[in-house]
C-alpha positions in Angstrom: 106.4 53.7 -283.6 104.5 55.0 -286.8 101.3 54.8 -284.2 102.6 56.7 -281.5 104.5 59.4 -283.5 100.9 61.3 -285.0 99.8 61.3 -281.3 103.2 63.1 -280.3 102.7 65.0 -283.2 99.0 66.4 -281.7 100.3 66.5 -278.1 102.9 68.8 -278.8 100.7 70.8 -281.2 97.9 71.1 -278.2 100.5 72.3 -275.8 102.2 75.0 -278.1 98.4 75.8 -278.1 97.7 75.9 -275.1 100.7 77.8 -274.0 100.9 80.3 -276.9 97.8 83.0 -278.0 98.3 81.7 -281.2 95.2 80.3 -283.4 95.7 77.2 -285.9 95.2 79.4 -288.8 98.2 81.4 -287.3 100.9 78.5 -287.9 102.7 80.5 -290.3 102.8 83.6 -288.9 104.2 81.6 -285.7 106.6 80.0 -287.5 108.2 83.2 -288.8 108.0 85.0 -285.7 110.3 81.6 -284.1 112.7 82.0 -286.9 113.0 85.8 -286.4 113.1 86.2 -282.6 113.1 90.4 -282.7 109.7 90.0 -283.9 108.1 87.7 -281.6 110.2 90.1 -279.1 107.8 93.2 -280.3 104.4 90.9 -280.6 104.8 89.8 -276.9 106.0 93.5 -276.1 102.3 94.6 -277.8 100.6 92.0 -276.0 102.0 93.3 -272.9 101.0 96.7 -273.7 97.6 95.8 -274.2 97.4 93.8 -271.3 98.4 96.7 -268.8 95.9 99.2 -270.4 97.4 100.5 -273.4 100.1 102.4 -274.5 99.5 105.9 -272.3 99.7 103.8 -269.3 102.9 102.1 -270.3 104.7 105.3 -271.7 103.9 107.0 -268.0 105.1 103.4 -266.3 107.8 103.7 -268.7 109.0 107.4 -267.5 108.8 106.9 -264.0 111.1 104.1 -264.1 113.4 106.6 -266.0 112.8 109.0 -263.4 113.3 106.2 -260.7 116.4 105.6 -262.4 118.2 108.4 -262.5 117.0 109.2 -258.8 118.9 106.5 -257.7 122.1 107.6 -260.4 122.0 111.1 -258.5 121.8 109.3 -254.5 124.7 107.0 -255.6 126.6 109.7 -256.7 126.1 111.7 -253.7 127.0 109.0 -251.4 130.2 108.2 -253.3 131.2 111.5 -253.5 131.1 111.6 -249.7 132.7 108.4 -249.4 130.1 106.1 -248.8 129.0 107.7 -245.4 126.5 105.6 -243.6 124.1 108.2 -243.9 124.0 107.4 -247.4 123.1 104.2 -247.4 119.7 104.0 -246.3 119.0 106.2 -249.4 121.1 104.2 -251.9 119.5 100.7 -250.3 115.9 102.8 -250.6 116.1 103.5 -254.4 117.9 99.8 -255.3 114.6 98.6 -254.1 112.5 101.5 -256.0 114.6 100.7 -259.3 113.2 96.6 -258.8 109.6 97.7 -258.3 109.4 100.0 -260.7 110.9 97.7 -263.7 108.0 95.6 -262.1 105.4 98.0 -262.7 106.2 98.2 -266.1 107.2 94.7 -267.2 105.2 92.7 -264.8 101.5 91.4 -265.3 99.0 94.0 -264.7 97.8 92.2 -261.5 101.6 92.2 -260.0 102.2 95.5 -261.6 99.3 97.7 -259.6 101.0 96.2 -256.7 104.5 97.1 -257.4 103.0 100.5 -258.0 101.6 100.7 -254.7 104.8 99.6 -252.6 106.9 102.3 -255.0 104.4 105.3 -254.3 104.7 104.5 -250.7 108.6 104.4 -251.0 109.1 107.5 -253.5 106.6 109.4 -251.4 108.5 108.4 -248.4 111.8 109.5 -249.5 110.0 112.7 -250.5 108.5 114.0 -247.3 112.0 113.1 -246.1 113.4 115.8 -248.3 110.7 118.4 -247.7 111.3 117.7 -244.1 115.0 118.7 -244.2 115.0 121.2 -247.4 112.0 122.6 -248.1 110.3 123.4 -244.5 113.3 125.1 -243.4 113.0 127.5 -246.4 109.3 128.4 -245.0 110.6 130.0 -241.7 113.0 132.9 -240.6 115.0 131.0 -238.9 115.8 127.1 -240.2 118.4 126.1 -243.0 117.9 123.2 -245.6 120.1 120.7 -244.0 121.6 119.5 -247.9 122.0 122.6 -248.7 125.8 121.8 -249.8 124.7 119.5 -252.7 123.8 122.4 -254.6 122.1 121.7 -257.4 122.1 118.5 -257.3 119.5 118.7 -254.1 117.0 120.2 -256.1 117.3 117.8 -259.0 116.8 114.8 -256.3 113.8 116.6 -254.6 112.0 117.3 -258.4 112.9 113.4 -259.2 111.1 112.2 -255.8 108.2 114.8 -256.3 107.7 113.4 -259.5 107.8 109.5 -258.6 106.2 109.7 -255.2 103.3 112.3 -256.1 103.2 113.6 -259.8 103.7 110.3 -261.5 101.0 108.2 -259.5 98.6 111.4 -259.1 98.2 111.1 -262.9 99.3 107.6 -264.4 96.1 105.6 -265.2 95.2 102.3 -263.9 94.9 99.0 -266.3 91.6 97.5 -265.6 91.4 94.5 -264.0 88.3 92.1 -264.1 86.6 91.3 -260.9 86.2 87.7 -262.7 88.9 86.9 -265.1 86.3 84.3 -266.1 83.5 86.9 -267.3 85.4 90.4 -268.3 83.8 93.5 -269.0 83.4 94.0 -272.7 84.0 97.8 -271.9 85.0 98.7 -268.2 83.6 102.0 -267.1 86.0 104.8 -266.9 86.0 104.9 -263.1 87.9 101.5 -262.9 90.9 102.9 -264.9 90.8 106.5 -264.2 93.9 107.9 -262.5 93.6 109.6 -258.9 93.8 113.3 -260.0 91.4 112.6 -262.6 89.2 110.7 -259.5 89.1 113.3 -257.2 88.1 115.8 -259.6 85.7 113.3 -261.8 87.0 114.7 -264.5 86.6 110.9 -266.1 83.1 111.9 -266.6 84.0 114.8 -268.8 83.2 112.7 -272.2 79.3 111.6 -271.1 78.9 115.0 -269.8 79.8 117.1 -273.3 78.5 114.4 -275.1 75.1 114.9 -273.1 75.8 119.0 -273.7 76.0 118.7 -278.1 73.0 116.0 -278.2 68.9 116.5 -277.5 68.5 113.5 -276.0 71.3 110.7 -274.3 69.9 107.3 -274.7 71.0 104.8 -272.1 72.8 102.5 -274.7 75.6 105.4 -274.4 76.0 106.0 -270.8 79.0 104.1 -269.7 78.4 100.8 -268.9 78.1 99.7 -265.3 81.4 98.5 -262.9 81.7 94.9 -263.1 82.1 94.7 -258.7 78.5 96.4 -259.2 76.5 93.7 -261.1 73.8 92.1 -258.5 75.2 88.9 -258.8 78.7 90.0 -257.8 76.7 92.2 -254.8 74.5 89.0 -253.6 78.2 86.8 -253.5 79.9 89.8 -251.5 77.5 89.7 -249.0 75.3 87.0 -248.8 77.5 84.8 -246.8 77.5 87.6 -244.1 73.8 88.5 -243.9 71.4 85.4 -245.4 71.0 82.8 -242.7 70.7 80.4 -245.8 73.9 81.5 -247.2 75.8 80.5 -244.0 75.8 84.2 -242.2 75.7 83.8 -238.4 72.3 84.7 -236.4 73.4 87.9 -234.7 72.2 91.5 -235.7 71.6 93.0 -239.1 73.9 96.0 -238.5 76.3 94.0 -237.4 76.6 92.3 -240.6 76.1 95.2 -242.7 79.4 96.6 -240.9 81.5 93.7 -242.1 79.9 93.7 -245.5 80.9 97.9 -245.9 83.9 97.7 -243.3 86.3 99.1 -246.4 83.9 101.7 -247.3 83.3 102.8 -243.4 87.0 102.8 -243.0 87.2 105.6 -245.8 84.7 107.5 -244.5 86.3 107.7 -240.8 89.7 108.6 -243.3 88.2 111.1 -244.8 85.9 112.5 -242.0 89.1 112.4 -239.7 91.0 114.7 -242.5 88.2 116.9 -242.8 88.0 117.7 -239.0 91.6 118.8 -239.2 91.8 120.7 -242.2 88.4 122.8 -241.5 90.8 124.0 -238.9 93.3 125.3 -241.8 91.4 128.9 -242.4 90.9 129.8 -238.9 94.7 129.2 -238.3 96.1 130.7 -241.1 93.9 134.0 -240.4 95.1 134.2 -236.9 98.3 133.7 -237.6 98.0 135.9 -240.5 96.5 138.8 -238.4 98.9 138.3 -235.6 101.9 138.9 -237.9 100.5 142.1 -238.8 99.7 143.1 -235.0 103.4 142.6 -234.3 104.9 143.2 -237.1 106.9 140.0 -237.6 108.4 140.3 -234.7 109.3 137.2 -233.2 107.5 135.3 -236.3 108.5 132.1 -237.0 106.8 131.3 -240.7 106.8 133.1 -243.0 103.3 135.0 -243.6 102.9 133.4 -247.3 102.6 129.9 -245.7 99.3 130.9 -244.2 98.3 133.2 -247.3 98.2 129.7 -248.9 96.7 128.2 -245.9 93.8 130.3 -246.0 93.4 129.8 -249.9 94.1 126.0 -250.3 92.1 124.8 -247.2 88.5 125.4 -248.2 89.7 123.5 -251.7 90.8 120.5 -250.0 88.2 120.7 -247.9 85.7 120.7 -250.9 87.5 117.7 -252.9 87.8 115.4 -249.5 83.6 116.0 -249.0 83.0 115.4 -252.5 84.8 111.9 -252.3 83.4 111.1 -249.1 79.8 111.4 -250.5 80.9 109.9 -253.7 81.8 106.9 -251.5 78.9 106.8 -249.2 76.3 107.0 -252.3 77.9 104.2 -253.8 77.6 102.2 -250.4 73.9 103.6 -250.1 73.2 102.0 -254.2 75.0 99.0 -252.8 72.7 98.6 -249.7 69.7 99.1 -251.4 70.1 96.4 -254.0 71.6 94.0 -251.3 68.4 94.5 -249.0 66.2 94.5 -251.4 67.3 91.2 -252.6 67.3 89.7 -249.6 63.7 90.8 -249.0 62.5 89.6 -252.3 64.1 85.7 -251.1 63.3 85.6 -248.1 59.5 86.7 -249.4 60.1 84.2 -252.1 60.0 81.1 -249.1 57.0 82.4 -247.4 54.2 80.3 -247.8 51.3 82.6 -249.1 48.2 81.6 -248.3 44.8 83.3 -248.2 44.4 86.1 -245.3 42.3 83.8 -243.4 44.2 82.9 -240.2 44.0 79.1 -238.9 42.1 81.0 -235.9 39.1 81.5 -237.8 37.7 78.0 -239.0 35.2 77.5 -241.5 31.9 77.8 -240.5 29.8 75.1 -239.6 26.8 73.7 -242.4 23.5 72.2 -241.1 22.3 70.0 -243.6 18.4 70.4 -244.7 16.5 66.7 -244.1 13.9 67.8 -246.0 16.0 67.6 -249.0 17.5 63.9 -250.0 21.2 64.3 -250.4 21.3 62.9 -253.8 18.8 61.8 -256.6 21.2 59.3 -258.0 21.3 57.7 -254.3 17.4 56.8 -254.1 16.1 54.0 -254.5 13.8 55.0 -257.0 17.0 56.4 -259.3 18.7 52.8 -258.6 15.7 50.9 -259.9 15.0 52.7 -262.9 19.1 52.8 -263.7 18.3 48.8 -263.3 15.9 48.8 -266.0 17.2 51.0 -268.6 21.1 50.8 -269.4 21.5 54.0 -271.4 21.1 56.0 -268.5 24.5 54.8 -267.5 26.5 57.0 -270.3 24.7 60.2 -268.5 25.1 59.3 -264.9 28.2 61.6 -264.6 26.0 64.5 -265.9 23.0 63.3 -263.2 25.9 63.4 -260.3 27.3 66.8 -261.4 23.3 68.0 -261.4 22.6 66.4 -257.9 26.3 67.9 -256.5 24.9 71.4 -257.6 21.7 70.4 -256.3 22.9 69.8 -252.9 25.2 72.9 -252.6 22.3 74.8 -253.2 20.3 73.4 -250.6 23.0 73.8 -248.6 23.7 77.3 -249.0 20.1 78.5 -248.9 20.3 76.8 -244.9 23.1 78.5 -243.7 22.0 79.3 -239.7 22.6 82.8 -238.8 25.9 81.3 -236.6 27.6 80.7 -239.9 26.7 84.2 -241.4 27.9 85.8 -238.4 31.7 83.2 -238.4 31.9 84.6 -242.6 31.5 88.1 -241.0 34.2 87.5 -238.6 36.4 85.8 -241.2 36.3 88.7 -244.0 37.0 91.4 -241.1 39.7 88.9 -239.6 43.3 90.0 -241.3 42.4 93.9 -241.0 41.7 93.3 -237.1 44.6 90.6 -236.6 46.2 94.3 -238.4 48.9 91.1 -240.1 49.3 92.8 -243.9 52.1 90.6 -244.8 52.0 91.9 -248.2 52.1 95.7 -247.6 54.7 95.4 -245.2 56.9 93.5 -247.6 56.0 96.2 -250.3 56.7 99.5 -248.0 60.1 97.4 -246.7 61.6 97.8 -249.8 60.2 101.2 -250.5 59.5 103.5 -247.8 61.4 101.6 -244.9 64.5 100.9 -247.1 64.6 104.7 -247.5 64.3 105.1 -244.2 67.0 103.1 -243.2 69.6 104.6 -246.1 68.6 108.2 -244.8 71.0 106.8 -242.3 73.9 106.4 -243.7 75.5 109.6 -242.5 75.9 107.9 -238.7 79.7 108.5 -238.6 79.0 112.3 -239.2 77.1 111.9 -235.6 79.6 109.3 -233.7 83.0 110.5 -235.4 82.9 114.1 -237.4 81.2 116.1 -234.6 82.2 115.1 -231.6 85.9 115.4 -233.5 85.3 118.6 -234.3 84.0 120.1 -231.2 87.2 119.3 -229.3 89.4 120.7 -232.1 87.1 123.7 -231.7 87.3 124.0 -228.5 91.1 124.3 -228.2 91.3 126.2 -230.8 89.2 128.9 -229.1 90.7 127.9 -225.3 93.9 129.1 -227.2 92.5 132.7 -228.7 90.1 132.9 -226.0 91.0 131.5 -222.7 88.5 129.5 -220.0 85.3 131.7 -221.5 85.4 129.2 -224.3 84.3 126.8 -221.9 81.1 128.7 -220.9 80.1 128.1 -224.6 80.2 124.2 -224.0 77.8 124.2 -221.4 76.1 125.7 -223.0 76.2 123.0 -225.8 75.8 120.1 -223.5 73.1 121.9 -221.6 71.0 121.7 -224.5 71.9 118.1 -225.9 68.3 116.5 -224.2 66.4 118.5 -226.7 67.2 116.9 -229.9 66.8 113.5 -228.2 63.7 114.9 -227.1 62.3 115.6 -230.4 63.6 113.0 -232.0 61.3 110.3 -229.8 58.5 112.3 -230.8 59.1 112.1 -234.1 59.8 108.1 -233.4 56.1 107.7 -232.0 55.0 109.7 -235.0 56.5 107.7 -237.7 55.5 104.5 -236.2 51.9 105.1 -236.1 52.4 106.7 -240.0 54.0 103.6 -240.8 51.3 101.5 -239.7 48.6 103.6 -241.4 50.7 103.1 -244.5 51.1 99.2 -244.5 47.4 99.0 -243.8 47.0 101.0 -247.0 48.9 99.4 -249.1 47.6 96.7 -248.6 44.0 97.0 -248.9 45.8 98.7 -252.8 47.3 95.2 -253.1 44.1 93.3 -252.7 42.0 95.3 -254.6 44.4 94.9 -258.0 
């Protein structure tokens, strides 16, 4: 018993380690903190805070439960007050389950939390555009009635708590930064992993670089922010790898095809955002028609009210502005991305070539005629073997009498080269130009000029998605102010579609021969250095 009771003794001290932050050099502080539970309560209430992002993040998590709170206080109160009508309950079942996720987005783990965050946003903002719907479109026309109306005030203190839990709260509540590998954190994660959404869309997260950039001469690079962990090249190489490098286990199939599944999040933004922007070009036009035909018949028969497309006109070129800017913000950081991933996997797969000289196995070496007239060693005579019999101490410099009779012979045998073999070394030196293979400068202008080239196409869904989008919305809108001569217009349009193509494949034949010229260049750069 006295053997196994210091091994109990270290097994339970290894588990309370294991389990507990606590160092060895911390016993006492841990033993104080079990005999006074309200202070372990705030340490592990401190670690939490930290954990989550710090205490700005958890003071907004912290309000919006409030706020989630009393939103569901003020729906209870409604429904019992009208005696627990059945159109009640949806809202009262809505906001039980709001009030569970949102004490999970503020006591939970940061991983669980962001996710509770999500599902409330998406039920607050629900429950919102439910209220707008029946109280707050109706006071935009001449005609419609908020349908709660009788609540009073008690309406409008439901609609301010929904706004501010459904679209305030999550517009402007940070986000806790969260490693990409739990295993290697970032010491310090760039602002763009824990900036909020307003603070996103108007990259106002880059406020501090830029004034600190606008007081000093000179920014070095040790105090730019440091890059995003999901960024790093090894994280880029095990995203992707597995879908493009044959080596890595992609599937043989087409190139695109696996870039598309390595940037299929990204693209799906993109469609998002080009989708929105098609739609709310359209804002301006409307609200000026609308606007204009108010004032031609003098309200009459009007069914919004003319401030709705005052603020139509004003706020659609702004969204229109912050949408674009996010979806170039997204497709530069997919271009960055792409680059290093290509580039990578041109570098590799370079790295299992096997380089050899430019001379192609096409071209053997030429063929040598020995001279007769000259013996092809001294040391093979016989006169060389009979005096080697009769003095030993040649022996120790027979090495050196080999090397000289080698050079000897290679001599000889370069001085009676025919004039077949000259001609083959001719053939040979202009061989790799004329084969036109410059394995080198096409590797070299593939990850410079041709990687550009194929970036400069990132912008694709603007051609398959944005403009054919936007032509139809176009076109109806001016079918409706204009009639069937908006149609004349698009033949027009289509009439004249051939051309670009048309220029475009001379531009192709063009660029190829250019593109040739250049590997052929940089190549004959390459050998010379």
């Amino acid at each position: 018993m006295d053997i196994e009771k210091p091994q109990q003794i270290m097994l339970s001290t290894g588990l309370r380690a294991r389990f507990t932050s606590y160092e060895p050099a911390q016993e006492e502080e841990l033993a104080a903190s079990e005999s006074n539970p309200g202070t372990g309560l705030l340490r592990r209430l401190r670690n939490h805070i930290s954990t989550i992002g710090g205490t700005e993040i958890f003071v907004l998590k912290f309000v919006r439960l409030n706020v989630v709170l009393g939103l569901y206080a003020l729906v209870s109160f409604t429904a019992l007050k009208n005696g627990w009508a059945w159109i009640d309950l949806p809202s009262v079942l809505t906001m039980g389950f709001a009030s569970v996720l949102a004490f999970f987005n503020v006591f939970a783990p940061a991983a669980i939390g962001r996710v509770a965050s999500l599902h409330l946003t998406l039920v607050t903002c629900t429950l919102f555009a439910v209220y707008a719907y029946r109280d707050i479109w109706p006071l935009m026309t001449f005609t419609l009635e908020p349908e709660d109306k009788g609540q009073g005030r008690i309406l409008w203190a439901k609609i301010a708590f929904a706004a501010f839990a459904g679209v305030v709260g999550p517009l402007f509540e940070p986000y806790a930064y969260i490693p990409l590998d739990p295993k290697n954190p970032s010491p310090v994660p760039n602002p763009e992993q824990t900036a909020s959404i307003i603070s996103f869309l108007f990259f106002s997260f880059l406020d501090p670089i830029i004034w600190l950039a606008y007081r000093v001469p000179h920014l070095s690079l040790d105090q730019l922010p440091p890059m995003c962990d999901y960024d790093y090249a090894k994280n880029l190489i095990k995203w992707s790898y597995p879908r493009l490098d044959l080596f890595a286990g992609a599937q043989e199939g087409n190139l695109f095809i696996g870039l598309v599944k390595v940037f299929r999040w990204p693209l799906f933004y993109q469609v998002v955002l080009l989708v929105l922007m098609a739609f709310i070009k359209l804002a301006t036009p409307i609200g000026t028609n609308r606007l204009l035909n108010y004032l031609e018949q003098g309200g009459e028969g009007a069914l919004v009210k003319p401030w709705v497309w005052i603020i139509c006109i004003a706020t659609g070129p702004l969204i229109n502005t912050i949408l674009f800017q996010l979806y170039n913000h997204v497709s530069a950081a997919s271009l960055v991305r792409l680059e290093s991933i290509i580039t990578s996997l041109v570098f590799d797969h370079a790295l299992r070539i096997r380089l050899k000289a430019e001379v192609s196995d096409a071209y053997p070496a030429p063929a040598v005629e020995e001279n007769p007239s000259v013996p092809f060693s001294d040391a093979g005579s016989p006169d060389s073997g009979s005096t080697s019999a009769e003095d030993d101490d040649e022996r120790e410099d027979s090495s050196a009498a080999h090397s000289r009779s080698t050079t000897l012979a290679s001599t000889s045998t370069t001085a009676t080269k025919t004039p077949a073999a000259k001609e083959g070394t001719k053939e040979i030196e202009k061989g790799p130009k004329a084969k036109g293979d410059n394995l080198i400068g096409k590797i070299n202008n593939l990850v410079t000029s041709d990687l550009s080239n194929i970036t400069a196409g990132r912008d694709f869904l603007y051609l398959w998605i944005s403009a054919p989008l936007r032509v139809v919305l176009s076109m109806l809108f001016l079918y409706v102010i204009l009639g069937w001569s908006a149609f004349v217009g698009l033949a027009v349009m289509v009439s004249l579609f051939p051309v670009p193509a048309w220029v475009a494949s001379l531009m192709r034949v063009t660029q190829k021969q250019k593109m040739k010229a250049t590997d052929g260049r940089v190549q004959n750069v390459t050998e010379s250095e």
